[in-house]
ROBAVO-236661 format. One line per 2 residues: their letters; for each residue x, y, z of C-alpha. Coordinates in steps of 0.5 Angstrom, whole numbers, plus 500, padded with zeros to 3 digits. Layout:
A	X:Y:Z ~ ...
This chain:
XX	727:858:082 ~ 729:865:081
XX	732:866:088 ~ 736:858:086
XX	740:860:080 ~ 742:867:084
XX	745:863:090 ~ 748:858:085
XX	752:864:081 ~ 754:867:087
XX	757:861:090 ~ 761:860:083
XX	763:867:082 ~ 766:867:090
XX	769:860:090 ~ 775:863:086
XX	778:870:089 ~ 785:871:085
XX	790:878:088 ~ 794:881:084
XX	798:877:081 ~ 792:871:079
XX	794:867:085 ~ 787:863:087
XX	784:863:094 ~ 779:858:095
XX	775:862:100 ~ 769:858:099
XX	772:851:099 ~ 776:853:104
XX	772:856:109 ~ 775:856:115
XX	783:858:111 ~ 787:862:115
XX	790:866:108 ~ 793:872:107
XX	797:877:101 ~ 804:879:102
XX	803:887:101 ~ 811:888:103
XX	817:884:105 ~ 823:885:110
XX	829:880:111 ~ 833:878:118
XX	837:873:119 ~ 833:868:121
XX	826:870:120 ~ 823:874:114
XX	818:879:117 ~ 811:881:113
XX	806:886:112 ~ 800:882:110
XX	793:884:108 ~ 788:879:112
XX	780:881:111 ~ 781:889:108
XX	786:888:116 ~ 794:890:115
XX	798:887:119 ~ 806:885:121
XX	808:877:121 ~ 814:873:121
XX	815:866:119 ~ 823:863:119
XX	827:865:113 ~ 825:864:106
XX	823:866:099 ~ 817:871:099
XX	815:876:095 ~ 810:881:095
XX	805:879:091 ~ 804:872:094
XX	798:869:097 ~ 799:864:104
XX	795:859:108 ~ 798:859:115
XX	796:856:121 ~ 797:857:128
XX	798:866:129 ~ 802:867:136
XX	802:875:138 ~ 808:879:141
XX	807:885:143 ~ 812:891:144
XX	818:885:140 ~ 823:888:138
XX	829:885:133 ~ 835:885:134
XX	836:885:127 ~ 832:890:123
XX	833:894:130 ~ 825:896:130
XX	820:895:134 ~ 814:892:133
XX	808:894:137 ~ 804:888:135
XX	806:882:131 ~ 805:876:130
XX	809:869:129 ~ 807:864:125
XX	809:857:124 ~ 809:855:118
XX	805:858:111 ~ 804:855:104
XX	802:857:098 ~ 796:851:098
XX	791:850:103 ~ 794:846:110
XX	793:839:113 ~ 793:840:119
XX	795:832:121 ~ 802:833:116
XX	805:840:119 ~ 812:842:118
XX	818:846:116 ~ 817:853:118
XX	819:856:125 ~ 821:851:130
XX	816:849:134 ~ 816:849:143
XX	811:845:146 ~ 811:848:153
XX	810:841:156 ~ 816:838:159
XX	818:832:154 ~ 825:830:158
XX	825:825:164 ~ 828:827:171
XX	835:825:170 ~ 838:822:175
XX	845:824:174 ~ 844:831:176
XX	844:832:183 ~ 847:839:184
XX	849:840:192 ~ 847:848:194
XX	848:852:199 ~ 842:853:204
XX	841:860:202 ~ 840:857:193
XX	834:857:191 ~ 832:849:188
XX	827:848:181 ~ 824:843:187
XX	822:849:192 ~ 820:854:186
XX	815:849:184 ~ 812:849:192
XX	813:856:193 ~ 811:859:186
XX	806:864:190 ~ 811:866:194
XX	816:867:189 ~ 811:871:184
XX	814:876:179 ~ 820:876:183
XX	828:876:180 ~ 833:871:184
XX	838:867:181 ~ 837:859:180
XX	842:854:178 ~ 841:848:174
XX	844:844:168 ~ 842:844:162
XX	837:839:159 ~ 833:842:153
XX	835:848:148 ~ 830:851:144
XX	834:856:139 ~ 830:863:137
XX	823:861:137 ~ 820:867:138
XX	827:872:139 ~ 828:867:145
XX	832:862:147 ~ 827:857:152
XX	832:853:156 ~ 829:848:160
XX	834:846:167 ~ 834:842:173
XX	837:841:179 ~ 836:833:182
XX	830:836:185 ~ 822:835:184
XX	815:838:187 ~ 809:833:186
XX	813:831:179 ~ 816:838:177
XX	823:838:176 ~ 824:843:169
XX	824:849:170 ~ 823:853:163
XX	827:859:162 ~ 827:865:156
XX	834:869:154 ~ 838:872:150
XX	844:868:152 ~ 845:861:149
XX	848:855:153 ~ 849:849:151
XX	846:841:154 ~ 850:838:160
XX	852:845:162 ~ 851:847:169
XX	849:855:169 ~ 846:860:173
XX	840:865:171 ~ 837:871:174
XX	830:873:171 ~ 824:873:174
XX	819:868:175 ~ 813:869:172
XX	806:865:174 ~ 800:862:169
XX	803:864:163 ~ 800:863:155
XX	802:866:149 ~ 798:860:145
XX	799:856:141 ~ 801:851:146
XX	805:856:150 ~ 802:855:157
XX	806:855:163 ~ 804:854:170
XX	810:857:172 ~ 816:860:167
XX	823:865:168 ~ 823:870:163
XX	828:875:160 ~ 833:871:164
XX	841:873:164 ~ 846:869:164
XX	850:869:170 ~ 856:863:170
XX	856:858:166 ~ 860:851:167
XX	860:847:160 ~ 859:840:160
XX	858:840:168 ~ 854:833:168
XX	855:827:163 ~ 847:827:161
């Protein structure tokens, strides 16, 4: 009975943890909450950057602009690692940060999610587009071709060119562009691309980067084949009525 009484006060004593500034974090009646307490704040344009203490563990977070302040505690959901990502903004390298969707001062639901940082998929969500039929010269690269022969075209840096279909803004200091160019590998017709540079839909462009094959950096950013860090080279605006 003894042992009984014991367990039941240390769950009570347990299932409220408070921080400095008494905000409560239900760490037993939430077990599995991802939670967090802002130890330091730094705003950019788009996104606040946060130093957090997670677990007796420091760490640097973002999340897209908003009013944080020291102090505050947070639930979050999914955390997506960068290593070596430097803002262009702050003008500061982070050696390891993590991006996370969307944080909130109550515990998540995971089924209701939204708000925070824009999210990408990674999975193509557009239709191959019949009105886009681009005629290339027989030394151009096709997105057909760089479906068939990825292997061969691995970790490699050429120029391809395409229309624009999809645009994500910033999300994760890129620019994800989604270009196709009419033609199509066993139902691969969108090549995924991360940049700088910000063209619009309908535009036709040309990018050189590097094809990079396989890659996940979670949280649904899975890519059997992606161009990364690509430049643009030329653009044409509203080339294609999509």
């Amino acid at each position: 009975m003894k042992v009984y009484l014991m367990l039941i006060l240390v769950v009570v004593f347990s299932s409220c943890v408070r921080n400095k500034n008494g905000q409560a974090v239900q760490s037993v009646v939430q077990p599995n909450a991802k939670v967090f307490e802002v130890t330091e704040v730094v705003q950019a344009s788009s996104y606040s950057y946060l130093k957090v203490k997670e677990n007796l563990a420091e760490r640097w977070v973002a999340v897209s602009k908003q009013d944080v302040k020291v102090g505050d505690v947070y639930y979050y959901d999914e955390a997506l690692q960068m290593t070596n990502f430097k803002s262009k903004d702050l003008d500061r390298t982070f050696d390891v940060i993590y991006f996370i969707n969307q944080i909130s001062k109550t515990p998540l639901n995971r089924n209701k999610m939204s708000g925070g940082m824009p999210v990408h998929s990674g999975k193509v969500k557009t239709k191959q587009l019949s009105a886009i039929t681009l005629k290339k010269a027989d030394n151009e690269i096709t997105v057909g071709q760089v479906f068939a022969e990825r292997a061969a075209y691995s970790a490699k840096e050429f120029e391809i060119r395409g229309v624009v279909v999809k645009v994500n803004k910033q999300v994760m200091g890129k620019n994800w562009v989604h270009i196709q160019d009419g033609t199509n590998d066993a139902g691969n017709y969108d090549l995924t691309i991360t940049t700088q540079d910000l063209p619009a839909v309908n535009d036709e462009v040309t990018f050189k980067g590097k094809l990079m094959l396989n890659k996940d950096f979670g949280s649904g950013y899975s890519y059997e084949v992606i161009m990364e860090d690509a430049v643009l080279v030329n653009k044409k605006e509203a080339g294609v009525k999509l």
